[in-house]
N, C-alpha and C positions, 0 to 999 in steps of 0.2 A: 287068555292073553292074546291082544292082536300081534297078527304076523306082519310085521313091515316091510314084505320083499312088495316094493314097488314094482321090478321090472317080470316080475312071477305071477303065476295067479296066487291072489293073494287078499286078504282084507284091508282097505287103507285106514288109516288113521285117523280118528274124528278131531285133528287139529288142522291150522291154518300156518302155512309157513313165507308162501309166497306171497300173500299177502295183497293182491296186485286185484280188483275186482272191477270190470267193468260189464254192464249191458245197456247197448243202446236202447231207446226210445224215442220214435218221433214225439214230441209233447204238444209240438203246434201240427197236428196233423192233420192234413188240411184235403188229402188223399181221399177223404170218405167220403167230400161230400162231391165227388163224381162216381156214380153208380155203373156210366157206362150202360151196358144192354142187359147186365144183372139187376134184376128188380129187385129182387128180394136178398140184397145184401148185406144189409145191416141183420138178416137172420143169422150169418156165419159165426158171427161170434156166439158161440156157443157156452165159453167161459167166464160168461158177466159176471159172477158168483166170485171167482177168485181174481180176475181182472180188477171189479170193482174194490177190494180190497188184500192190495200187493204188501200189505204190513202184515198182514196174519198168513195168507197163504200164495206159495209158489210150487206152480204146477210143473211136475217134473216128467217133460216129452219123454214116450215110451218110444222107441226104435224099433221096435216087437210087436208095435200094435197094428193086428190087423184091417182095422177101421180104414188106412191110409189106404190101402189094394182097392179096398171096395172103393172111396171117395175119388181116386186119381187114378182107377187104370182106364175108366172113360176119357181122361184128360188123353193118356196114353192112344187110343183109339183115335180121337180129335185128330191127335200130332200127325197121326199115318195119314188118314185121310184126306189135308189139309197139302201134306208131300205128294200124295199121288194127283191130286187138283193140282201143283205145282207143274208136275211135270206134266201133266194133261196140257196145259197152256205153255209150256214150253215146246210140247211137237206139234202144235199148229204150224210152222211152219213145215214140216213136214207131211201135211196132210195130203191124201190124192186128188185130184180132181174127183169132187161132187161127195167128197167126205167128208161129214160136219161135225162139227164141235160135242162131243158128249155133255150137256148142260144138264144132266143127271146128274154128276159129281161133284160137282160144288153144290150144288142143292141139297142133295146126299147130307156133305162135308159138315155147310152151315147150318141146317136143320140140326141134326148130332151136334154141334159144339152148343147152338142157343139153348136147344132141350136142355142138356144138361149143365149148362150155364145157370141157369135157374132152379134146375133143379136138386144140386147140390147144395143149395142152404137150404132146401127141405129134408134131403138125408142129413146131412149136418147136424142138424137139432132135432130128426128124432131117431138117429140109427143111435146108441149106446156106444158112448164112449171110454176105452181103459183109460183109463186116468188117476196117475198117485200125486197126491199133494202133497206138500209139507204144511203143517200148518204151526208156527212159532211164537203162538200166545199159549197153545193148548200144549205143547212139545210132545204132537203125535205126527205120525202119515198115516194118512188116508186113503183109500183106494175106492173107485167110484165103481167097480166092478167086484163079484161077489169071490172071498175068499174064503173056503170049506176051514171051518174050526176058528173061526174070527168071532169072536164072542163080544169083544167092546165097539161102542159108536163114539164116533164124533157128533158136534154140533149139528151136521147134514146129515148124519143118519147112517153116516156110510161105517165101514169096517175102518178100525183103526190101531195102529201098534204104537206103541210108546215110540219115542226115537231114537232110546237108548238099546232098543232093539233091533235097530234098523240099521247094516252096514252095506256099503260100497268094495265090491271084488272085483278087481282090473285084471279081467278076464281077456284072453290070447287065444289068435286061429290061422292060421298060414290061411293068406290070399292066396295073392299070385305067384308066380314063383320065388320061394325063398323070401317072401314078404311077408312078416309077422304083421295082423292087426290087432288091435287093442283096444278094447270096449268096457265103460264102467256097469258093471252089474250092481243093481240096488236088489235089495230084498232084505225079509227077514233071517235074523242071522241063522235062524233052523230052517234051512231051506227044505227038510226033508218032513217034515212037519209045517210046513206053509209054502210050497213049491212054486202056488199062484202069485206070490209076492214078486218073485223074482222077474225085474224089468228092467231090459236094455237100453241106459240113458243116449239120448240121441247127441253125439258128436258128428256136430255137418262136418269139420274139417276132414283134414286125410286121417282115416284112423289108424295108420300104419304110424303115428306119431305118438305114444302114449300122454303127451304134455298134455293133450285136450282134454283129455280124462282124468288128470288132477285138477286141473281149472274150474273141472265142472264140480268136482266134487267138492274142492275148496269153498266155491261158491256156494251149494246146499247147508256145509258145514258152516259158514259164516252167519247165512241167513236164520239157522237156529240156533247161533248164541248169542243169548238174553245178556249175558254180561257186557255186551256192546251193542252201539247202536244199529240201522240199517246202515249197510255201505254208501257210502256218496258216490251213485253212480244214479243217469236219468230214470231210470226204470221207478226209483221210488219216490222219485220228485215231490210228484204229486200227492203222498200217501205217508210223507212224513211226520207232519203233523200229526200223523191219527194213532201214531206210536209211543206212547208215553214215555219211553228208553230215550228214544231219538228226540224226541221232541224236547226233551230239556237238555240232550248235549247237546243241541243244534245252538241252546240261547244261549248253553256257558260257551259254546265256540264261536260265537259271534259271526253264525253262517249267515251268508246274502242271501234273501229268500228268493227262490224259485231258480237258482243258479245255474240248472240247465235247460231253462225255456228257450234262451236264443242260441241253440247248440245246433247244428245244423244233424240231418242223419248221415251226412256225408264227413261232417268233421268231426260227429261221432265214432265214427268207422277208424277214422285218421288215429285216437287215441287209444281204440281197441287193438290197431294191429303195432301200435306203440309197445302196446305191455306187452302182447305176444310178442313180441323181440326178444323184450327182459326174459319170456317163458321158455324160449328154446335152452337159452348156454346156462339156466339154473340150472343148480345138484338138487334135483328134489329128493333127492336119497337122503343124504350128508350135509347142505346145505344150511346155511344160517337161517332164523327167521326174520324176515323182514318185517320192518316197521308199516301200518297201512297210513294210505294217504287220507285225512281225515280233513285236509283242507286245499280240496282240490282246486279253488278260485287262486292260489298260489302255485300252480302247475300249469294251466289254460287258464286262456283268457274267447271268451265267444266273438263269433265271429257272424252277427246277424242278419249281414247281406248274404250269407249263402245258403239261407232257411231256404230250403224246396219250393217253388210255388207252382200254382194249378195252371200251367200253360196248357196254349194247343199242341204241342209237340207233344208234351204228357196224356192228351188226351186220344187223340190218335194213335200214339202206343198200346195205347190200355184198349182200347178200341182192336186193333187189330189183333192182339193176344187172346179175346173173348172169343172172335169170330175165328182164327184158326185152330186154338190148344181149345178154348172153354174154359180156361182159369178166368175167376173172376176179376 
């Protein structure tokens, strides 16, 4: 029997109550096709395989994975040495007579950022990445990384648990002081008999909020129930049609096709921090279940003069980000 202490550690509940689901996507995205001083760009995406098909599976970021230390603590290195060039060119005026400029240190700096500006889409695609999918044609997850006593495959070959074996524990750690934080742990529900399972879903917000951590879960749990469609949110835009559930409620609901191509990522954002509104003053304990919006063209209306476009100001940014941090 699951335990409902939301605010405990505890197992959540594979239902939907707030009902409220949003993820951005730019769909006209127009961003890729400046490379900037990374060449090999278009290697970073590493998750063509579930990318290309957002109706079966959604990758669920591990917060635990080590991959990230190795990939971005060179970025971290860039940052320092990018700040001490700074201030190097800041105490030129300060120099003595016949004291000259160290032109080793930005040389240093830029070298280090461009190497590894480039060179992170080659660790990218072949360092091994943890990665758990859901995948909701097959109603399993997946893990791209090896789990000792995982006896079944998926379609890719990899380890895989049913889903009806797979729960969410809103797990707690005092921060800072007197600051509880609040983290959704996924895994199999025998953690002591599958211990590899267990992975830290990634809430960028403050985690000192537990609301994110039902949002997220809600959203995993929405995404694998077959008894409704995908959510009408940009992310599956594109990938609708290719869902036979969805794709015949879209024709009895008389959706406008392609409904958030002229959504901006900016007015995107606008509707996402909308519902988090709704997310803080809900009882997710005690709380009614809300109705979901299934006809979202009756809530927003797009607004397609403020789709993003590829200026020089964007380019120049992107430009000077490569050559100080080395993000691409």
């Amino acid at each position: 029997m699951q335990n409902n202490n939301y605010f405990g550690v505890g197992i959540m509940p594979k239902k939907t109550k707030f009902n409220r689901f949003f993820e951005y996507r730019s769909i006209k995205n127009i961003y890729h096709e400046f490379k900037g001083l990374c060449f090999l760009y278009d290697w970073l995406d590493t998750n063509k395989i579930y990318e290309s098909n957002r109706e079966k599976y959604k990758v669920v970021p591990c917060g635990n994975n080590p991959i990230k230390a190795v990939l971005f603590g060179p970025m971290v290195i860039g940052g320092v040495l990018s700040l001490i060039t700074f201030i190097s060119v800041l105490s030129l005026p300060f120099y003595g007579e016949g004291e000259k400029f160290q032109w080793w240190i930005p040389l240093i700096t830029f070298s280090w950022n461009l190497l590894f500006l480039n060179l992170l889409p080659i660790l990218a695609r072949y360092i091994p990445d943890r990665v758990m999918y859901l995948d909701r044609q097959n109603q399993t997850v997946g893990f791209t990384f090896d789990i000792p006593g995982c006896e079944q495959r998926d379609d890719l070959g990899n380890c895989c648990f049913k889903w009806e074996e797979i729960v969410c524990r809103l797990t707690s750690k005092m921060g800072a002081p007197g600051v509880m934080n609040y983290f959704p742990e996924i895994s199999h529900i025998d953690q002591e008999k599958y211990p590899e399972t267990i992975v830290t879903g990634s809430v960028v917000e403050l985690s000192a909020n537990p609301v994110h951590c039902y949002l997220l879960w809600e959203c995993y749990v929405r995404f694998m129930d077959l008894s409704k469609p995908l959510p009408d949110v940009p992310v599956y835009e594109q990938h609708r049609h290719s869902d036979p559930i969805t794709a015949e409620f879209d024709k009895q609901n008389n959706r406008p096709s392609d409904f958030w191509v002229d959504f901006s990522i900016e007015q995107q954002i606008e509707i996402r921090d909308e519902i988090l509104e709704d997310a803080f003053p809900y009882d997710w304990l005690k709380g009614r279940e809300q109705e979901e919006v299934i006809k979202p063209w009756q809530h927003w209306k797009a607004e397609p003069e403020r789709i993003e476009q590829l200026t020089w100001k964007y380019k120049v940014k992107r430009l000077l980000i490569q050559l100080f941090i080395g993000f691409p």
